[in-house]
Phi, psi and omega in degrees: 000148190204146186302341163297005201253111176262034161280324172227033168283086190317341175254018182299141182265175161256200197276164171085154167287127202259141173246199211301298209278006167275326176311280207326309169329300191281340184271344166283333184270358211243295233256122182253166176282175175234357190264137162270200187229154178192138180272144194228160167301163164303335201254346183240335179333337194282142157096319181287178181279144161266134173260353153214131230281145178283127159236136179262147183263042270150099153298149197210135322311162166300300184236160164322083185259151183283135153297335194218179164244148211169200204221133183253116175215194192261108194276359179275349175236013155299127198284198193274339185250027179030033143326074181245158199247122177300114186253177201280144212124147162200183181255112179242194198248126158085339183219087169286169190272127187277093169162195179233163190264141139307099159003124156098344209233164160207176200196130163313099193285161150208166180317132195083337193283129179293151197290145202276184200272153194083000184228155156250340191211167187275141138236138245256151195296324184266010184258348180253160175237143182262126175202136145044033174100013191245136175250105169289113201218145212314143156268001192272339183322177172242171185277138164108345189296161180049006205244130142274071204311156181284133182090353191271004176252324173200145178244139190317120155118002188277146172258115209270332214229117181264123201302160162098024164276128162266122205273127177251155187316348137312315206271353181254011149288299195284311187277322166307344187300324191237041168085013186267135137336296183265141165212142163305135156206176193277118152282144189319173184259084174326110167223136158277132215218140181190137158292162178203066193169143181289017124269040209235153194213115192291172203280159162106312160337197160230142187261132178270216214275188187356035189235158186258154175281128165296090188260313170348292187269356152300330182288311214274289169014277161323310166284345172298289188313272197326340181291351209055018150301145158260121180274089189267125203234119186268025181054178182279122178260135183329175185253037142276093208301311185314298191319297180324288165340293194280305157324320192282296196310325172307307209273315165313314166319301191249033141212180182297325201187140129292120198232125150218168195243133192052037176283323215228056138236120202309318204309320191261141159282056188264193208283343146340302180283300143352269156002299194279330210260349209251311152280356186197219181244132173225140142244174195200108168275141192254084220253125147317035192232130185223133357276186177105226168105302171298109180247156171227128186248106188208180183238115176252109166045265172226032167261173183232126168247144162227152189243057176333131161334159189266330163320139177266357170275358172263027149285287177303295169317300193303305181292332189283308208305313205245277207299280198333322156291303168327287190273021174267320145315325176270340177278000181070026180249172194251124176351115142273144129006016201294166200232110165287138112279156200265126164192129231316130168289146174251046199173165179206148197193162155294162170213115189312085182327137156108040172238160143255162199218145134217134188249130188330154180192177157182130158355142175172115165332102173271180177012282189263006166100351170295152177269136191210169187242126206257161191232153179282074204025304192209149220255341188311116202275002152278010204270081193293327184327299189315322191281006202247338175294290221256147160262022161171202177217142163294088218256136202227120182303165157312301184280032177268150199206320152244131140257128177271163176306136173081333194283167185282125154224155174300114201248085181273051184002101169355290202269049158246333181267341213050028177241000000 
């Protein structure tokens, strides 16, 4: 694919203003990973992509093993008055016992220890009583009690692990399990992050007559990183269309994507947009959605650019909802998901129909100690204090017009969004 082609320019948009889940939709059928593989230890492995599925060679456990430490015998030859004669010996985890238990007999067990030949099931060490070479043990087990069949957790040829995953510390648990070392995963995903304009000032600085703190790109930075992108913060760049031009084309060689904030209206020709357009393909999707709705979208040779709105909660908004999946998708993992829950407004308002909306919230307890979701006063989308407010958003439908006090709405956790 190559950015002059506009037969396979995946981000040409469509007509009209869109709404979220035809975006979502058209960027899942357009967008392949772009990252190769390369294999790592086991040890270094959390947090990457997998790139090919984990199979095990193997049964886990490998064999019958005790659940508990306890005494192993055969319940089918337990007399009736639940008397077995202790036999000499034990079993340990790594050291089994080299023999068979004798009808009628039981032989000291410890967690883990494989089951010795002759027994089916554990009685547990604090449930018996010991006397004089004699194990007195319940008569009620069921056969299998306390028993850990071989296999009953992963069976030799089962596939444990599905490539397009980001492997958490379970899941590197689940591949040691059955002896894997190594894993294919996705090498990261390269993005560069950058500002743009002579009014804009780093924090920690002196902000001179009309100029602003860059709060956008420390936000988007963060957000990169926590995504497990390697990230390059190309700082803030001049009001220079040359300057501008020649950072950017640089930087698309030696990454996956470009992310910037007040990037993505096509409409105004500042030197971004002019950059993008000079060099590669840019478009600017028109989203049915508040905040955000302008996204701009483009290709400089085989980066992927993207341009966000400038506010920063249609910033936040704009990046968990659309680009954060996007480009995690360009990272070779599979489109996540996030999951709303439904729960009682603590509050009630209008709403303009034929949007999707989301407003800052957070949890909270009302009167009588039910849990309900609190909305943030005020919609403005510079207000970062709200993004600072809330532990999550509220995604509210298009055909929505009202909400009452008490009715259900969708509660979208931060750490559903991936912050």
């Amino acid at each position: 694919m190559t950015a002059t082609d506009p037969v396979n320019d995946c981000y040409r948009p469509g007509d009209g203003r869109m709404a979220l889940a035809d975006a979502v939709a058209r960027l899942k059928e357009r967008i392949d990973p772009v990252t190769g593989t390369e294999t790592v230890a086991l040890a270094g492995a959390a947090g990457r992509i997998l790139a090919e599925p984990v199979v095990s060679g193997r049964t886990v456990p490998p064999f019958d093993n005790s659940a508990v430490d306890g005494y192993a015998f055969a319940t089918a030859a337990q007399p009736a008055d639940g008397r077995l004669r202790l036999c000499e010996g034990r079993a340990a985890a790594g050291h089994p016992f080299d023999g068979q238990v004798a009808e009628g007999a039981a032989l000291r067990v410890l967690t883990g220890a494989r089951m010795p030949d002759g027994t089916d099931t554990v009685a547990m060490q604090e449930d018996v009583h010991l006397s004089d070479g004699w194990v007195d043990v319940p008569t009620k087990l069921k056969t299998g009690a306390n028993r850990r069949r071989a296999g009953e957790d992963v069976k030799a040829g089962d596939a444990i692990l599905r490539p397009g995953i980001r492997l958490r510390p379970q899941d590197l648990a689940a591949a040691a399990s059955v002896g894997v070392g190594r894993l294919q995963v996705r090498a990261p995903l390269t993005v560069a992050v950058f500002s743009i304009g002579d009014e804009l000032c780093e924090p920690g600085g002196e902000a001179g007559a009309g100029q602003i703190y860059d709060s956008n790109r420390p936000m988007l930075s963060a957000l990169l990183n926590g995504a497990g992108f390697v990230v390059t913060d190309l700082g803030i760049l001049p009001d220079d269309a040359a300057v501008v031009r020649r950072r950017l084309g640089e930087a698309a060689e030696r990454h996956h994507a470009l992310v910037t904030s007040a990037g993505a209206s096509i409409g105004d020709e500042d030197h971004t947009v002019a950059a993008v357009r000079a060099l590669g393909t840019l478009h600017a999707w028109q989203l049915a959605i508040k905040p955000g709705r302008p996204i701009a979208f483009g290709r400089i040779s085989d980066c992927t650019f993207v341009g966000l709105p400038g506010n920063p909660v249609a910033v936040m908004v704009c990046y968990v909802r659309i680009v954060r999946p996007m480009l995690q998708r360009l990272a070779g993992m599979d489109w996540p998901e996030p999951h709303a829950f439904p729960v009682p407004a603590g509050f009630e308002i209008d709403k303009k129909p034929g949007r999707r909306e989301y407003w800052r919230a957070r949890l909270a307890l009302d009167e009588a100690g039910n849990l309900t979701v609190a909305k943030f006063p005020r919609d403005g989308s510079g207000l970062i204090s709200s993004l600072t407010w809330a532990d999550g958003l509220i995604e509210v439908a298009e055909d929505t017009a009202r909400i009452e006090r008490g009715q259900p709405v969708d509660f979208l956790p931060f750490s559903e969004l991936g912050l």
